[in-house]
N, C-alpha and C positions, 0 to 999 in steps of 0.2 A: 579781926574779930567779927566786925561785921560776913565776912564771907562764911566763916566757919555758923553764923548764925542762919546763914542762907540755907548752907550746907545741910543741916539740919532738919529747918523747915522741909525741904525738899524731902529728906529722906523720912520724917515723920507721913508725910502727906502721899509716900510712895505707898511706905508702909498699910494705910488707912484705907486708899484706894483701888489698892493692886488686887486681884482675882486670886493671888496665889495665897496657897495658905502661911500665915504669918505665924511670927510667936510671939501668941498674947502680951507675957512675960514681958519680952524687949519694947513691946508697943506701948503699955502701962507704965513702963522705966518711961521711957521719951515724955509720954504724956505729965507723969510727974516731974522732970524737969526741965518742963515747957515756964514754968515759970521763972524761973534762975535766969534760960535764955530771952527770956519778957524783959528781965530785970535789967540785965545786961546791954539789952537796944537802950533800953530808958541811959542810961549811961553814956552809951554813945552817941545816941541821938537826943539831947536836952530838951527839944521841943514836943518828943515823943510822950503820950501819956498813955501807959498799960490800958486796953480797954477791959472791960469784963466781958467773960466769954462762960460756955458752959459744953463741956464734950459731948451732952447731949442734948438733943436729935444727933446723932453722930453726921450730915447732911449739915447740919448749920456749923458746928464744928468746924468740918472740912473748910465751908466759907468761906470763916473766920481769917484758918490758916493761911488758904489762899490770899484774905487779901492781908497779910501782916507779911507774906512772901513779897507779893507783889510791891508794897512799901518798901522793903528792905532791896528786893531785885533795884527799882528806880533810883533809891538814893547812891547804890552801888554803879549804876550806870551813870550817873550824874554828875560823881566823883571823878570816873575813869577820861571823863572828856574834855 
């Protein structure tokens, strides 16, 4: 579960920062449930607590995701070793 949560992050964050042109639509889907998969770390991870976040600045956003990737990347490598 956690991977598929990576997974995602990743591809939200592709989506967000990539030059090519995207669709809005699928972006907006992701964006709205971003918080299902918030919910779902809180789950897996007990000590996790949802932070508040806001899409925009779309720039602080990005951040954000970056560092909720980063958390989820390290505890996944932390696991594997």
């Amino acid at each position: 579960m956690l991977i598929a949560i990576n997974k995602f992050l990743d591809k939200l964050l592709f989506k967000l920062t990539t030059s090519w042109p995207s669709r809005p639509a699928q972006i907006s889907q992701m964006i709205n449930s971003l918080p299902i998969q918030l919910t779902l770390l809180k789950f897996l991870l007990k000590d996790y607590t949802i932070p508040i976040y806001s899409t925009t600045p779309l720039p602080a956003f990005v951040k954000f995701l970056h560092s909720q990737k980063a958390l989820v990347s390290a505890y996944l490598s932390t696991q594997f070793h």
